[in-house]
N, C-alpha and C positions, 0 to 999 in steps of 0.2 A: 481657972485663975492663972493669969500671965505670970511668969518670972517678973523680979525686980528690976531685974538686967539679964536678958537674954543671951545680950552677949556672953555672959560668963557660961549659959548651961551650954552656946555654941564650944567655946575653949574646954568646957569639960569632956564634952562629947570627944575632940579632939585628943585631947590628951589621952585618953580612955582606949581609943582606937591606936596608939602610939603612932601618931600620923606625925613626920616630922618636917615635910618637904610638899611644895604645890603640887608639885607630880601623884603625891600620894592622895590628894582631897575626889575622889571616886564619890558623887553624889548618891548615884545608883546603889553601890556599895554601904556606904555609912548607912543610908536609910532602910536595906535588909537588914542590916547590925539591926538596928532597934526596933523591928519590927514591919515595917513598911514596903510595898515592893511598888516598884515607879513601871509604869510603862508607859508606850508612847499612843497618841491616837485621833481622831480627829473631833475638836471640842470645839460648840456653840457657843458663844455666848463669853467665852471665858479664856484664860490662859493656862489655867491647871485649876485640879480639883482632888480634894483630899475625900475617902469617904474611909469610916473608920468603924468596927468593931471590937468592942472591946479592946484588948490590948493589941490589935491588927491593924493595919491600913492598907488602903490602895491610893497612891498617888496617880493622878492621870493629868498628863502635860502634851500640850494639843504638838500634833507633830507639824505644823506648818510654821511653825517656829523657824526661822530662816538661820538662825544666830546660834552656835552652841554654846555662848554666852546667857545669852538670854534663856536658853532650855536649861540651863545648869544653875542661874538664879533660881528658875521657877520651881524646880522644882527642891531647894533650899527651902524656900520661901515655903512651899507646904510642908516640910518637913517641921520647920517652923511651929508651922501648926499644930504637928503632929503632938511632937515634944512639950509645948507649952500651953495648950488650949484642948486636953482631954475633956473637955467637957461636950466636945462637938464633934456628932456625928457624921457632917456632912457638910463641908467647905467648897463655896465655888469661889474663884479669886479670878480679877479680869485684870490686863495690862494697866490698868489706872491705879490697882493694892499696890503691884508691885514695885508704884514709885510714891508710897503713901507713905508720909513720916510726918503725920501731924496725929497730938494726942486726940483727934475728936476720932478717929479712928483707930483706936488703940491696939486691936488686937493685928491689925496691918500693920501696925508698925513697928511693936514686935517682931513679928516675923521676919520684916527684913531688916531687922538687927541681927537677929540671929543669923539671915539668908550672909550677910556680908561680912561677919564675923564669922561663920563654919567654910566658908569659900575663902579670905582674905585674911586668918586669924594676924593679928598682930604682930605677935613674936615672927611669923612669916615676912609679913608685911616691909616690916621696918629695916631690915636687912638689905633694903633694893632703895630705900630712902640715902640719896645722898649728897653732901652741903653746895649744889650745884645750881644753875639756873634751870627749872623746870622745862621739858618740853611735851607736846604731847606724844611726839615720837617716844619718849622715852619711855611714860607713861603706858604707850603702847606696847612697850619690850615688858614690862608688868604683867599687863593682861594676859598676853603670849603665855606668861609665864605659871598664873594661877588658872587660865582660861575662862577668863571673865569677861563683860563688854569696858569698854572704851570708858563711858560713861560712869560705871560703878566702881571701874579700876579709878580715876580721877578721883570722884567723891572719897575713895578710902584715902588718896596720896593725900588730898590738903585735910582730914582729916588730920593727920599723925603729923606732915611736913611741917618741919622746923623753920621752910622759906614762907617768906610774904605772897602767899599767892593766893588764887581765886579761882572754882569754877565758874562760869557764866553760860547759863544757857539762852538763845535766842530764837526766834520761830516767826517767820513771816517779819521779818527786820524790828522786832518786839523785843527786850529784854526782858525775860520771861520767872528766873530763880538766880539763885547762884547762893554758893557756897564757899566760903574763907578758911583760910588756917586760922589758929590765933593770931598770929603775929602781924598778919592784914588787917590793919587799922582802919581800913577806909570803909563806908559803905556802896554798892553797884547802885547806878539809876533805873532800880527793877520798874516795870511797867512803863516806861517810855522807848522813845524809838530808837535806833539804834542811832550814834553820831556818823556822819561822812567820812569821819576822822579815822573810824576803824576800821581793819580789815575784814569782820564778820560783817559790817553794811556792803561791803565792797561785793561777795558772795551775792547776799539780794539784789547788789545792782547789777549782776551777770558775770562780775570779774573772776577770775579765776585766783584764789587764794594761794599766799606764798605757804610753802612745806615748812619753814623755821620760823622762828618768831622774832617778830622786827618791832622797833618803839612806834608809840605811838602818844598823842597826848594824852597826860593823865586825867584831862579836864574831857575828853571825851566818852570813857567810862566812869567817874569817880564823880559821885553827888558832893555837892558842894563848893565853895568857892578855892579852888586851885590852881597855885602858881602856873602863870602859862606857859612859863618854859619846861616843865614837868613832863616827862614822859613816862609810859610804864609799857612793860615790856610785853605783847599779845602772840598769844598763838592759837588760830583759829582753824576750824576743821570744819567741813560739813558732815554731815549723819545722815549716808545715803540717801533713799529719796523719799527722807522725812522733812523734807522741807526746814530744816533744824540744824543751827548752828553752833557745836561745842568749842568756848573761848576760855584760853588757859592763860589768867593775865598774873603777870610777876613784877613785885619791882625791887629795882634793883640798886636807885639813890634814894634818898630822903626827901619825900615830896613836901613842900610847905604848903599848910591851909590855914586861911582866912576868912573865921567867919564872920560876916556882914548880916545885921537882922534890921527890916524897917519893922515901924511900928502896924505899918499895914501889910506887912510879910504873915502867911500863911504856912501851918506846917503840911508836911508832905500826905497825901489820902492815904497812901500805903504805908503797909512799916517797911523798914529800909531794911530788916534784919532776917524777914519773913520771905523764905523761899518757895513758899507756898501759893495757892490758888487761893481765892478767899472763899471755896468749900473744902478746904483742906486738904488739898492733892499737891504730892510735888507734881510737876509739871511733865510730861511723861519721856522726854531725853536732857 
């Protein structure tokens, strides 16, 4: 039976170990604490795999893992398991768990609550949050910093961030999930194409993407009817050769919206709030 909130048994774990700094979050380490010994090796099928005895484990995370980001999620992400799902002998987890955050999958998404709270804990986290315009460069001095991917470091910053921002992910010029602070009020036009307007279309169209982030119109990301003088602020990246574009959008005036409904207006197929697959997968960068 899962924890309530995973994340708290990840901060207990934490505190328990008197970890007080990224430097000190040793995956390897924390998971002999509690019983578990991680090695590395070459896995079918899967991206790690927990197998357990009694109060023992072996963690196994495929070493062709290119990313010490991604090998330091994963193996979180079983430990995960380890700590919260004793009831299971034997876990295989493939790169699609490890970006699962829908309850139809529950015990996956546990775990990487826990995985992103034991690597990212908060009281760490928010220290490196500051009242500034987001970038992903910055974002990237983060990751450096906890050694985590690009991707996962983002998801935590507009988590916590106090600014109006956005992750947006995009794949084959698709806008594919994304994810908001509070304070982003607007909804992304998930499952459509991307607009001309922005610089992740520009990537699919060949172009080479600028390094800082420059306005663009707000009506080109943001569903709904929006003033067209509106701009919001985009910083776009590509994700090696994953065919996959990560979009950091901020803004940074007050956009005006207007909605306009005919009586033969139709509401949208997808939900607008839903950063998901419709079998329950986030989307996999």
């Amino acid at each position: 039976m899962g924890f309530a909130l995973p994340s708290e048994k990840a901060i207990e774990i934490i505190q328990n170990l008197h970890i007080w700094n990224p430097s000190e979050i040793y995956t390897r380490d924390i998971a002999m604490s509690l019983g578990a010994f991680v090695k590395e090796r070459i896995l079918q099928g899967c991206e790690a795999r927990l197998v357990r005895q009694g109060t023992f484990g072996i963690i196994s995370v495929n070493n062709l893992i290119p990313e010490e980001g991604r090998k330091r999620f994963a193996i979180a992400h079983e430990l995960g398991h380890f700590v919260l799902h004793s009831g299971s002998q034997l876990i295989q987890c493939t790169e699609n768990d490890m970006h699962t955050w829908s309850e139809s999958k529950a015990r996956e998404k546990e775990a990487n609550e826990f995985a992103a709270s034991l690597l990212m804990p908060e009281r760490m986290f928010i220290k490196f949050l500051k009242p500034e315009q987001p970038t992903l460069n910055m974002i990237g001095q983060i990751a450096q910093a906890f050694r985590t991917t690009l991707t996962a470091t983002s998801l935590r910053y507009v988590e916590f961030s106090k600014e109006p921002c956005a992750l947006v992910v995009s794949k084959k010029g698709i806008i594919k999930w994304y994810r908001k602070s509070t304070s982003f009020s607007f909804h992304i036009k998930v499952g459509e194409k991307l607009d001309p307007a922005t610089y992740a279309f520009d990537f699919f169209d060949g172009v080479e993407l600028l390094a800082e982030p420059d306005g663009v119109p707000a009506r080109a990301w943001l569903f709904g009817d929006i003033d067209e003088s509106a701009e919001i602020y985009e910083n776009s990246l590509p994700l090696g050769d994953y065919g996959v574009v990560l979009s950091l959008l901020w803004i940074c005036d007050e956009i005006k919206q207007v909605f306009r409904r005919n009586d033969d207006s139709e509401e949208p197929e997808f939900d607008l709030t839903n950063p998901f697959t419709p079998d329950g997968k986030r989307w996999q960068w």
